[in-house]
N, C-alpha and C positions, 0 to 999 in steps of 0.2 A: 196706161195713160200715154199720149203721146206727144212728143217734147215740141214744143215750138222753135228751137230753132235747129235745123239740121246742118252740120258737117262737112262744106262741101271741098275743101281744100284745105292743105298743110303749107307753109312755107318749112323747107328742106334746112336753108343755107344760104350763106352771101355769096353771089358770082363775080367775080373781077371788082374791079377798081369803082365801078360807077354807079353803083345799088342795087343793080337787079339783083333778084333773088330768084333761088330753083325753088319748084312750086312742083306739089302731087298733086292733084286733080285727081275729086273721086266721082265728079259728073260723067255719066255712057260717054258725051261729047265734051275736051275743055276745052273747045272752042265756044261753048255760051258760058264759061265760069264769066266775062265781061258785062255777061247781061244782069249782072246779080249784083254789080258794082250799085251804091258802097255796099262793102260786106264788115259785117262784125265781129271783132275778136273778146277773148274772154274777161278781158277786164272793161269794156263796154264802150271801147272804141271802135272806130270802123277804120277801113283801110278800100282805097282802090284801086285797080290791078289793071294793066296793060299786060296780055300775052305778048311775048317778043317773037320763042321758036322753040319747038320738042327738041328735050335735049336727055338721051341713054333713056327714055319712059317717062322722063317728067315734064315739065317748064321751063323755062327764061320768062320769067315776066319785072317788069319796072313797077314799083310801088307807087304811086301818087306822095312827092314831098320827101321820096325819100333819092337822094344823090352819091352818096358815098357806101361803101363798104363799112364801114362803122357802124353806121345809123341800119344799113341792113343786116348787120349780124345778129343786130338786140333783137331781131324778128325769127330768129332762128327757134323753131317749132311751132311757131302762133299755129293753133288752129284759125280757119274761116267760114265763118256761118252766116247763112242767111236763115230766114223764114221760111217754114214751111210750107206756107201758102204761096207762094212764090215758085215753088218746085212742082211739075207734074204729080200725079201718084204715081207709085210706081206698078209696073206691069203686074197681071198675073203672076202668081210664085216666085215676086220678087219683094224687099220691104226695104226701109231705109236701117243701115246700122244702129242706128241709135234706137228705136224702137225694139232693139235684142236686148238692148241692154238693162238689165235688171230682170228678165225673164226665165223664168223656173223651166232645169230641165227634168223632165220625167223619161223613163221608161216607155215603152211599147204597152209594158204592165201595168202601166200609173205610181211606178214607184220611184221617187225623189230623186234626183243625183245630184242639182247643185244650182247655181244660180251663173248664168251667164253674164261675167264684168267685164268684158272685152272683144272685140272682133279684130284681129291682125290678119295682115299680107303680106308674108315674108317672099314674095313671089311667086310663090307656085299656085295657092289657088286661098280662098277667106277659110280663118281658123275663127273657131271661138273657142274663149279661153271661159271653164266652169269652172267655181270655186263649187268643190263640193259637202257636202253637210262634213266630212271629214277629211283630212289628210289638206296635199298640197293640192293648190289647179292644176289643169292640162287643158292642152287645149285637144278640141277633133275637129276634122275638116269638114267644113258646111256644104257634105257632098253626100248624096244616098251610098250606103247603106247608114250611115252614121249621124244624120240628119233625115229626118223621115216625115215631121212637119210642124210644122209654123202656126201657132194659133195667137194670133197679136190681141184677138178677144179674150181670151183668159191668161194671157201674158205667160203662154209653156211652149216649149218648143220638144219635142218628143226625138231621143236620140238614143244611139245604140253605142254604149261607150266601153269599145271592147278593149279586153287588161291589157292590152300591149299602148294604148295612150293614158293611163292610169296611173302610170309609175314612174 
C-alpha cells in the first residue's frame, strides 16, 4: 500500500543568530522544495520554507514565523512532507523511500531474509537497513548485485545478502 504522504525534506539544525535552519532536500531539484510550501510535519503542523543558499550539500533556508535560534532549534530533525499526489511519479527503476519501507526481502530463490525498516545515506550511496526473521539488522547497498529488484506490487524486493553485511 502506498502512503500518502511522502518525505521530502529534513531540517538538520539551527544556523546563526536569526532562525534559519540547514535543511536536506531529498527532491532530484531543492530548488522546487518551495513549490510544495506549506508542507507538514509530524505532529500535523505545517511549516513554510524559504531557500536562502547550498551550504557543504544541504540548505540555508528561513522558516515562516520562525526569527531566533531558539524557536529554530526545537525544529531540529522535523521531517517535511507533502502529498503524494503533488509529487511526479517517479521514473522508471526509481520509487519513492517510503514505499521500501515495510517490504519483504527475499532471495533470488524466494527464500525470506527480512523486512526492510529503514533506507539511510551516510554518504556514499542509499542503504537499506533488513531486520531479518533472525539475529540483528544490516543494512546492503541499494546497488546491483545486492539489490536485483523491486516489486512494489507484491511489496518484495529481491536481494543478494552476502555474510560479509550479516554480521
Amino acid at each position: 500500500m502506498k502512503k500518502e504522504k511522502i518525505c521530502i525534506a529534513q531540517i538538520m539544525t539551527a544556523h546563526g543568530i536569526r532562525g534559519l535552519v540547514k535543511l536536506r532536500c531529498f527532491l532530484e531539484d531543492p530548488a522546487d522544495l518551495e513549490s510544495y510550501n506549506p508542507l507538514e510535519i509530524e505532529d500535523g503542523g505545517t511549516l513554510s520554507l524559504t531557500l536562502k543558499n547550498p551550504i557543504k550539500g544541504d540548505w540555508l533556508a528561513e522558516v515562516s514565523g520562525i526569527s531566533d535560534r531558539t524557536a529554530a532549534e526545537k525544529l531540529r530533525h522535523v521531517l517535511l512532507y507533502t502529498d503524494r499526489n503533488r509529487l511526479p511519479e517517479p521514473d522508471e527503476g526509481e520509487v519513492y523511500v517510503e514505499d521500501l519501507i515495510g517490504c519483504q526481502t527475499i532471495t533470488a530463490n524466494g527464500e525470506p531474509v527480512g523486512e526492510i525498516i529503514a533506507v539511510e545515506n551516510f554518504g556514499a550511496s542509499d542503504l537499506i537497513e533488513i531486520r531479518p526473521l533472525s539475529g540483528k539488522s544490516f543494512y546492503l547497498p541499494m546497488i546491483e548485485p545486492y539489490v536485483s529488484k523491486i516489486d512494489l506490487e507484491s511489496r518484495s524486493v529481491t536481494v543478494d545478502p552476502a555474510e560479509e553485511f550479516r554480521s
